[in-house]
C-alpha positions as CSV (number, residue, x, y, z in Angstrom):
1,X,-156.2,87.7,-68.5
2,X,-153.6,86.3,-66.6
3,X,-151.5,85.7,-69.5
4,X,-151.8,89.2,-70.8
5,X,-150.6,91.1,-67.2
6,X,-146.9,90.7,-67.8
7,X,-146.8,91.7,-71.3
8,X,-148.1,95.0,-70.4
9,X,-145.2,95.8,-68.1
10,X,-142.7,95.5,-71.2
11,X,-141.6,99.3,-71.9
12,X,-142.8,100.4,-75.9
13,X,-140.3,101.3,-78.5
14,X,-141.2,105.0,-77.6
15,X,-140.4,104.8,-74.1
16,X,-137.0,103.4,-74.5
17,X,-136.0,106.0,-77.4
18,X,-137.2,108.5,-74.8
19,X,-135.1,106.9,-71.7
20,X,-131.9,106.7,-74.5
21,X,-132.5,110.3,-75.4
22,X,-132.4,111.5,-72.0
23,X,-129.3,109.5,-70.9
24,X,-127.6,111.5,-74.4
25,X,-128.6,114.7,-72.9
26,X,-127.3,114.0,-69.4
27,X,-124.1,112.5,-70.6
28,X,-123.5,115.8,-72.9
29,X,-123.9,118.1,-70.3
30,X,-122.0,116.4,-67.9
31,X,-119.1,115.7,-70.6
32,X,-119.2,119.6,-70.6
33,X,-119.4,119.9,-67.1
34,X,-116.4,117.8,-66.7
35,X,-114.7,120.0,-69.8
36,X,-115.3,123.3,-67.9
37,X,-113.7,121.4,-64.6
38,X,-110.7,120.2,-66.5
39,X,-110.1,123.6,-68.0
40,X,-110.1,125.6,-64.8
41,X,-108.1,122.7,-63.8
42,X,-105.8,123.3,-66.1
43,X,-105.5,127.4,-65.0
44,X,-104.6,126.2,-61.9
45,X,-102.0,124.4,-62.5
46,X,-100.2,127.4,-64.9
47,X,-101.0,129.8,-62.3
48,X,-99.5,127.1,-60.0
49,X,-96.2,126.6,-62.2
50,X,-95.8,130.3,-62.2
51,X,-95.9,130.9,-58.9
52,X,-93.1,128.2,-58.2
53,X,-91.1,129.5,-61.3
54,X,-91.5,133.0,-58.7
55,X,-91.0,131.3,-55.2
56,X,-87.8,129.3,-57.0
57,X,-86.7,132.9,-58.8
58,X,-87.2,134.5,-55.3
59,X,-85.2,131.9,-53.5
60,X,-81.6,132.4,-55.7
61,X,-82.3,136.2,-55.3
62,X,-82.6,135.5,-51.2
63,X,-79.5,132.8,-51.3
64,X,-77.4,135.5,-53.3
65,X,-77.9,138.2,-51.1
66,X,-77.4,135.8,-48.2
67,X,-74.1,134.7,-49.5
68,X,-73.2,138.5,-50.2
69,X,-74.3,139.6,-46.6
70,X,-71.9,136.5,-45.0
71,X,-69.0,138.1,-47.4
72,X,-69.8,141.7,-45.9
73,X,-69.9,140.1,-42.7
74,X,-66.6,138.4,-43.0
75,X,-65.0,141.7,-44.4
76,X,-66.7,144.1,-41.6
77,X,-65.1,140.8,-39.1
78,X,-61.9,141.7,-40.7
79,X,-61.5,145.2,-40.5
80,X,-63.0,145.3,-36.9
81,X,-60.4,143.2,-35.8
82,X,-57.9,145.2,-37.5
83,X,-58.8,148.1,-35.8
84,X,-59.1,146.4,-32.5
85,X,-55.7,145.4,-32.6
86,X,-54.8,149.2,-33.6
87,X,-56.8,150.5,-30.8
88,X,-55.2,148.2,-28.4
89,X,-51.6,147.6,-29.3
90,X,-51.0,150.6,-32.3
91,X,-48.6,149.6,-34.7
92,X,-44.7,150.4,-33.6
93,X,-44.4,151.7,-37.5
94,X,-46.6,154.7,-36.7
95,X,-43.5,156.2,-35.1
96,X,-41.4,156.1,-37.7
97,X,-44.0,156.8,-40.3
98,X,-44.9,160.2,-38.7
99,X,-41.1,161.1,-38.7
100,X,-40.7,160.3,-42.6
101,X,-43.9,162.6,-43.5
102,X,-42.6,165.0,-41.0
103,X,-39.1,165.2,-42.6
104,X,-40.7,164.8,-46.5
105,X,-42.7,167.5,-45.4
106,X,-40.0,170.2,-44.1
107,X,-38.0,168.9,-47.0
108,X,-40.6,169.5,-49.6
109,X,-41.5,172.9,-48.3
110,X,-37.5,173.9,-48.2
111,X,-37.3,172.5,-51.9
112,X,-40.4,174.4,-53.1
113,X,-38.6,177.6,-51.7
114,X,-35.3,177.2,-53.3
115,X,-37.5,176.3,-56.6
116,X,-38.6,179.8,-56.6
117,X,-36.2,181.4,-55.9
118,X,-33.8,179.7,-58.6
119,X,-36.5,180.5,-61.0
120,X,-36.4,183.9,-60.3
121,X,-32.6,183.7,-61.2
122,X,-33.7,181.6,-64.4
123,X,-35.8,184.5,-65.5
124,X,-33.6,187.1,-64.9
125,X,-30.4,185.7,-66.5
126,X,-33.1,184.4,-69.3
127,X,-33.7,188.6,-69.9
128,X,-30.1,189.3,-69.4
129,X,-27.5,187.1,-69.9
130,X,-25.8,184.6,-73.0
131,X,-25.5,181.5,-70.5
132,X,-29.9,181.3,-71.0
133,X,-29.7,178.0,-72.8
134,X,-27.3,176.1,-70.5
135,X,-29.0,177.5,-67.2
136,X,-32.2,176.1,-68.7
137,X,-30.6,172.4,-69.9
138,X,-28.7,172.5,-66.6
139,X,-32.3,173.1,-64.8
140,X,-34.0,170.7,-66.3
141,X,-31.5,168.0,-65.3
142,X,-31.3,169.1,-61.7
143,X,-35.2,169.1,-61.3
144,X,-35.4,166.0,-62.9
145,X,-33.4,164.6,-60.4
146,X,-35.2,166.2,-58.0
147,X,-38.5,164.4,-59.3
148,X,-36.7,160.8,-59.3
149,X,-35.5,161.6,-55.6
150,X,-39.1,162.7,-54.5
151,X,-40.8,159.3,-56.4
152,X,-38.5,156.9,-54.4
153,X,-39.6,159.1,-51.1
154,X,-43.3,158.3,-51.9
155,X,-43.1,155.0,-52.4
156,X,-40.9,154.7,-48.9
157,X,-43.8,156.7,-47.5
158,X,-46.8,154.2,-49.1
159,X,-44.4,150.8,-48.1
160,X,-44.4,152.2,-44.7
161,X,-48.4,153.2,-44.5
162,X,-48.8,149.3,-45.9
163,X,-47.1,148.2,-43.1
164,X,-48.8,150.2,-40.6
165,X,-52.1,149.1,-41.7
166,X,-53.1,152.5,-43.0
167,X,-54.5,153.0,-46.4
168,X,-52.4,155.7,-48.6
169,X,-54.0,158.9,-49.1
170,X,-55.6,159.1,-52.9
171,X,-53.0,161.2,-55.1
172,X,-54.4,164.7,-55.8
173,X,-54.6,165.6,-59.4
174,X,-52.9,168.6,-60.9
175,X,-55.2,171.5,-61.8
176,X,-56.3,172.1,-65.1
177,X,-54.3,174.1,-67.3
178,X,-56.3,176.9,-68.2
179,X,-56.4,177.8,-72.0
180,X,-53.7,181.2,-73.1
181,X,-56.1,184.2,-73.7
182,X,-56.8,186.2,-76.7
183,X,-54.1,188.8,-75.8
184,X,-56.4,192.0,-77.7
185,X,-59.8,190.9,-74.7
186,X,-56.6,191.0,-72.1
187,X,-54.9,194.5,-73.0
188,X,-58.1,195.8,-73.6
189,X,-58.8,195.0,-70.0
190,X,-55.9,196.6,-69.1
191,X,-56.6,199.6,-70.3
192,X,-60.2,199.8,-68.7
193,X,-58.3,198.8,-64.9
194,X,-55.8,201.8,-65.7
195,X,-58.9,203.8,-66.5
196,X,-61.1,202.7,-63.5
197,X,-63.4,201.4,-65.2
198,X,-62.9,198.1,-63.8
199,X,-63.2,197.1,-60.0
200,X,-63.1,193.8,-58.4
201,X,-66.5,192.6,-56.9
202,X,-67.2,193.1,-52.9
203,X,-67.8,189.6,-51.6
204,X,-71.3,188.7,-50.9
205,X,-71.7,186.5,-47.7
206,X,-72.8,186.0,-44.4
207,X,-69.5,185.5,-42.4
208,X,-66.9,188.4,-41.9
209,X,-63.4,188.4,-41.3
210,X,-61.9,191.3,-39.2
211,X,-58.7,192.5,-41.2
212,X,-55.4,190.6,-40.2
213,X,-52.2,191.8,-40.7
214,X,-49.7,189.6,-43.3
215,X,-48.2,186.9,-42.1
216,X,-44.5,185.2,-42.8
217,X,-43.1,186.1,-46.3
218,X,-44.5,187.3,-49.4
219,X,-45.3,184.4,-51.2
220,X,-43.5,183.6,-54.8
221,X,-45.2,184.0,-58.4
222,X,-45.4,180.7,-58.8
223,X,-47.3,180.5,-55.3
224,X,-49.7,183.5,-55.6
225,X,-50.7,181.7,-59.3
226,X,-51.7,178.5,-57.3
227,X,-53.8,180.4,-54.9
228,X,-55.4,182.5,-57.6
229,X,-56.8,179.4,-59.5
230,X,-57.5,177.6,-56.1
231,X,-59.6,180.7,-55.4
232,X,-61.2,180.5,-58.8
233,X,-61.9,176.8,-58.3
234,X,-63.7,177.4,-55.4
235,X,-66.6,179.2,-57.7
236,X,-66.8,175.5,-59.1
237,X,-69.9,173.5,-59.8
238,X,-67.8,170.1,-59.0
239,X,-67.5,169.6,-55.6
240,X,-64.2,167.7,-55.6
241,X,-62.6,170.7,-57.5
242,X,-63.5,173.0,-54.5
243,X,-62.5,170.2,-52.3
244,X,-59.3,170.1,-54.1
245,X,-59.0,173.7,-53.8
246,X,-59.6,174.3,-50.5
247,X,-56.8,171.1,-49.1
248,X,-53.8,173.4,-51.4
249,X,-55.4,176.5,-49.6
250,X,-54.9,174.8,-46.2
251,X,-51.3,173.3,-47.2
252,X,-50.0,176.7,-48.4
253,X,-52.0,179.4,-46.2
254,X,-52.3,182.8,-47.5
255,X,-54.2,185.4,-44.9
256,X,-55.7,187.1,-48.1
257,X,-57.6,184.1,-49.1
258,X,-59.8,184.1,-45.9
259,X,-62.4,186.5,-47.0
260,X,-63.3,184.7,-50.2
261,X,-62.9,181.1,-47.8
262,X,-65.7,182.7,-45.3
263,X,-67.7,183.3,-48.6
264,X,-67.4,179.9,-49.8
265,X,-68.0,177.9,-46.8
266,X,-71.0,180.0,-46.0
267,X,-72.8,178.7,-49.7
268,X,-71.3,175.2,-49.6
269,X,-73.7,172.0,-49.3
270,X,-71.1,169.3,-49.6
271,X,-69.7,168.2,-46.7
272,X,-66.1,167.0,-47.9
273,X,-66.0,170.7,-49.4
274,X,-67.6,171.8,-46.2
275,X,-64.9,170.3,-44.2
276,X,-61.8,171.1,-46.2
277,X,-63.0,174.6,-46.1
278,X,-63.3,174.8,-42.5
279,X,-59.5,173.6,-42.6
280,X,-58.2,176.1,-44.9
281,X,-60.2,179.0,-43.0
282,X,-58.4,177.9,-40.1
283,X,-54.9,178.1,-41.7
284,X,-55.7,181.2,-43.6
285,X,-58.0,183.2,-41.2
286,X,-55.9,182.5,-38.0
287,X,-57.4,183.3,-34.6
288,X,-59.8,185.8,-36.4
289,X,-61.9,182.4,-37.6
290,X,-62.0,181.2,-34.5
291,X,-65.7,182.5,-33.3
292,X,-66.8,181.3,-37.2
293,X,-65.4,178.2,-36.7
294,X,-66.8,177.6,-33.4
295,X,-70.2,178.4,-34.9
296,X,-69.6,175.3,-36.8
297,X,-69.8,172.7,-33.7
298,X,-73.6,173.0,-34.0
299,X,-75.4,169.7,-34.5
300,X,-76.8,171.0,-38.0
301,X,-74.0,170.6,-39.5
302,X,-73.1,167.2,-40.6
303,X,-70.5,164.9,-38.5
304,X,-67.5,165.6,-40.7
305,X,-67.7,168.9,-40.7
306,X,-68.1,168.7,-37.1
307,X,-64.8,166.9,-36.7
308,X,-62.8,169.5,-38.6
309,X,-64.0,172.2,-36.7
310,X,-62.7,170.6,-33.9
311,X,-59.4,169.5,-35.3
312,X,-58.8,173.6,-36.4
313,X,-59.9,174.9,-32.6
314,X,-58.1,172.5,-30.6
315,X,-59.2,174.6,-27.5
316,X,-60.8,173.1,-24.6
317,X,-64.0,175.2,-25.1
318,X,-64.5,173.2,-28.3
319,X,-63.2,169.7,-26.4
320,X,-66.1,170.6,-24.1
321,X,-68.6,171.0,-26.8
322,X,-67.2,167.9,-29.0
323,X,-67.5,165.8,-25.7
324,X,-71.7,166.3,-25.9
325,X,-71.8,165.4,-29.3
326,X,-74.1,163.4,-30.9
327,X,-71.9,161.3,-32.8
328,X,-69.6,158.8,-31.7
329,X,-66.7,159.8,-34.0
330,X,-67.0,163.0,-32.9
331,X,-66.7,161.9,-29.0
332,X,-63.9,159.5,-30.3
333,X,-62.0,162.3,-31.4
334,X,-62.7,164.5,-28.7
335,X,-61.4,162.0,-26.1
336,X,-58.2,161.3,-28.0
337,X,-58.0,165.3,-28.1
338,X,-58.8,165.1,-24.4
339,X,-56.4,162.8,-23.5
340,X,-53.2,164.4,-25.2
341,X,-54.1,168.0,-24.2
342,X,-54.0,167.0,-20.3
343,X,-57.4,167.7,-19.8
344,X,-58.0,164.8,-17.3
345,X,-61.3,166.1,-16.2
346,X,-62.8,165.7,-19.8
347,X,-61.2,162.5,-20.7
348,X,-62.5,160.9,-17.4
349,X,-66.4,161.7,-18.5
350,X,-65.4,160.8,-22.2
351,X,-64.2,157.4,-20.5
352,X,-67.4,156.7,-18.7
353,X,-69.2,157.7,-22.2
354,X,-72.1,155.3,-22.9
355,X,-70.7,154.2,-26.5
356,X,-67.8,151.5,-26.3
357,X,-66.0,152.5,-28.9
358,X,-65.3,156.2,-27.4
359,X,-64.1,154.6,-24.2
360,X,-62.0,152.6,-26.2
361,X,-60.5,155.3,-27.7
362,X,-60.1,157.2,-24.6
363,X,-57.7,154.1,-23.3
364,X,-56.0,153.6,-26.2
365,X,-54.9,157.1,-26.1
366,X,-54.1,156.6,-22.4
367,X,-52.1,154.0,-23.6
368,X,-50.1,156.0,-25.9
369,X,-49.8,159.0,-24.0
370,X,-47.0,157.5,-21.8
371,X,-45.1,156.0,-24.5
372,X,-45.1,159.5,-26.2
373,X,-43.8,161.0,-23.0
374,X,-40.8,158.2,-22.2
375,X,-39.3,159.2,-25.5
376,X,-36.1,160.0,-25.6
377,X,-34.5,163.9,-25.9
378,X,-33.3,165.0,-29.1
379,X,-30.3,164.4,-30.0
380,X,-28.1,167.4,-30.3
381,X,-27.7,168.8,-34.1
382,X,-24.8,167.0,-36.4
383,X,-23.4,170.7,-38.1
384,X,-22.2,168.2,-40.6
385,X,-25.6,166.7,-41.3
386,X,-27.5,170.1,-41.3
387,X,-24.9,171.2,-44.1
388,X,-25.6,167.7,-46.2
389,X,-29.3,168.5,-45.6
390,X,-29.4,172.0,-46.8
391,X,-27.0,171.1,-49.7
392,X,-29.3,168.5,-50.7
393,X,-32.6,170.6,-50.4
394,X,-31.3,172.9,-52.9
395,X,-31.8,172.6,-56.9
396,X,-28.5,174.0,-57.7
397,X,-26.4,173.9,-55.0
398,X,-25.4,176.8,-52.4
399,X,-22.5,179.1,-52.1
400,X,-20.7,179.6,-48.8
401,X,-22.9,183.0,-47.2
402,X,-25.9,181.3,-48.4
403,X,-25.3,178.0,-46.8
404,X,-24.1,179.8,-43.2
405,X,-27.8,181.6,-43.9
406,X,-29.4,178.6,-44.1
407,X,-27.6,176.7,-41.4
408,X,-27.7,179.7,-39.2
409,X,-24.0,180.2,-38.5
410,X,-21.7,182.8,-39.3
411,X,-20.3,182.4,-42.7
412,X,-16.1,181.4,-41.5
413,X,-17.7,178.7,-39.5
414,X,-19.7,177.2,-42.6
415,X,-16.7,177.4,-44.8
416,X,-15.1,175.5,-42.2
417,X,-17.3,173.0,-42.4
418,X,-18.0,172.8,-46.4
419,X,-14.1,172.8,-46.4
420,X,-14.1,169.3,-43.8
421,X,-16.9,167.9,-45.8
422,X,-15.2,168.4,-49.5
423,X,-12.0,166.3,-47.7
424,X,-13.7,163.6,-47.1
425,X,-15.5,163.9,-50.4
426,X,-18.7,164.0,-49.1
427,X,-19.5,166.8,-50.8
428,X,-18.6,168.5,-54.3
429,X,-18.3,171.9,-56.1
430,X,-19.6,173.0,-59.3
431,X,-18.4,176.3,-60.1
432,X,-18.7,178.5,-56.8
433,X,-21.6,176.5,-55.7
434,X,-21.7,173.5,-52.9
435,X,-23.5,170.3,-54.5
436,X,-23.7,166.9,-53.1
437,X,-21.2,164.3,-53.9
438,X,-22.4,160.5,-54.8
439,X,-22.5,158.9,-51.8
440,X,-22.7,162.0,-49.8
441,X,-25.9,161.4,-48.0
442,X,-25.0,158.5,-46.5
């Protein structure tokens, strides 16, 4: 019996298949277990890649637009040193560059004068005369002269804005050409005005003019044309055509043109439009725009138009009102407006003002203000150098009673002088007519 305990502890055949079975079973499921673990694993790891493919993606995108905001930076650094140093110490070009747009401008606007009225001449003796075809060649080569002469003035004017720091005014494009008409439409509406059946539209807006009576002389044809399409381009759907049209309105004024301006500014949304409008109401309307313009202080409207309203006023009333403004430019302006107008009162609360920049202004113009006062008297008039001048403002010359006209001397005392200054060869004649010699100007 003894013999046979032990043997019966030995496991049987089927228990061992049984015990291997089970270890299959529990190794498959926890292969599988261990297969479902590696494959979510595995998901992790993609999602993981992704996300640092993002974070690195993310990171060039926040170094680029670092590196872009230290540019800005630098640039904004420039120009506020730039202007600091204009505020403080303004450029000693400024004087001189305000007297050669002063002068180009009285020069253009005596040229543009004696343009119309020699083309009246051309169109007459065109009608009239036999000498039509060497008037016209003889034209053409004067005004292209004239146009070679006005180039080499604008680039003087643009080397002299580089040098003061100032950035050149963009060049204003010509206005479109407008297509010829059908001439049968055109006589046919001729016919209906000479009938009455056609009348021009009342204007539709909330701003009235009272009537002004006409100032200066009666503009030329080639004048009233550009204010007729200016007008028409104010009806525009681009806004930098009835910009465009409202900065020629404001550099050639015409008191007929401020009804149709009043219309115009009181439908107009832009506010570069808005602003040049207020401009050329001012130069066209007069003191009759005055209360419309001052309506145009209030804060709805936006800052620039703001500023151009005060620029056109330049009263105190409107210094007053600028100096509460909201915006800084506007108190900037105000102070500088302040300052040259002697209104010490207003400059001295503009100087206390709570933004630095307007104090700044407000001494800068301080600054100024005494240099503009210790300059020196005029000099007294050269008669030899007004003749030169007027000689050289005209296309074709002058004749003796028309240069004393221009000059304003009686005529013995300009032949005088056109007889002193064709001497010394400083000046020549071609036919009856006064023209500048080479080498005359100088």
């Amino acid at each position: 019996m003894a013999d046979r305990e032990p043997a019966s502890t030995q496991p049987t055949p089927a228990e061992l298949l049984r015990a291997a079975l089970e270890k299959i079973v529990f190794f498959e499921w926890r292969l599988s277990e261990l297969a479902a673990e590696l494959s979510a694993a595995q998901s992790r790891c993609a999602s993981a890649e992704s996300e640092r493919a993002r974070a690195d993606d993310e990171a060039r995108a926040a170094e680029q637009r670092a590196k872009s905001a230290r540019m800005q930076c630098a640039t904004l650094e420039a120009e506020r040193s730039r202007l600091s140093a204009l505020l403080v110490q303004p450029s000693h070009h400024a004087t001189d560059l305000r007297a050669v747009l002063d002068e180009t401008r009285r020069e253009l606007g005596l040229q543009k004068a004696e343009r119309e009225r020699w083309l009246t001449e051309m169109i007459a003796q065109a009608k009239g005369g036999d000498e039509a075809p060497a008037a016209l060649a003889q034209f053409i080569s004067e005004l292209r002269g004239e146009v070679i002469a006005l180039r080499a003035r604008q680039q003087k004017c643009d080397e002299l804005l580089a040098q003061a720091g100032i950035e050149s005014p963009p060049r204003e494009s010509s206005p479109p050409v407008a297509a010829p008409l059908d001439p049968e439409p055109v006589q046919e509406a001729r016919v209906m005005w000479a009938e009455g059946r056609l009348a021009a539209p009342e204007p539709t807006t909330h701003f009235a003019l009272p009537p002004q009576p006409p100032r200066g002389p009666a503009p030329g044809a080639a004048a009233r044309a550009l204010a007729d399409q200016c007008l028409r381009n104010l009806a525009s759907g681009d806004p930098a055509r009835r910009e465009q049209a409202a900065r020629h309105l404001q550099a050639m004024p015409s008191p007929s043109a401020a009804p149709m301006l009043a219309t115009a500014l009181g439908a107009e949304r832009d506010p570069k439009a808005r602003a040049q409008l207020v401009g050329a109401l001012a130069a066209c309307g007069g003191e009759a725009a005055g209360d419309l313009i001052a309506q145009l202080q209030s804060h709805a409207e936006p800052p620039l138009v703001r500023l151009a309203a005060l620029d056109a006023l330049h009263s105190r009333a409107a210094i007053e009102v600028a100096a509460r403004d909201p915006a800084p430019a506007v108190r900037r302006r105000a102070g500088a407006l302040a300052v040259a107008e002697g209104f010490d009162d207003l400059a001295a609360r503009l100087a206390r003002d709570a933004d630095a920049s307007v104090k700044a202004s407000v001494d800068a113009s301080r600054r100024e203000a005494p240099l503009q006062a210790a300059k020196p008297p005029p000099a007294e008039p050269d008669p030899a150098g007004e003749v030169l001048q007027a000689v050289q403002a005209a296309l074709f010359g002058l004749t003796e009673s028309e240069l004393a006209e221009h000059i304003g001397v009686p005529e013995p005392q300009a032949t005088a002088l056109a007889n002193q200054l064709l001497a010394q060869g400083r000046l020549g004649r071609r036919g009856k007519r006064l023209v500048l010699a080479a080498g005359g100007a100088h």
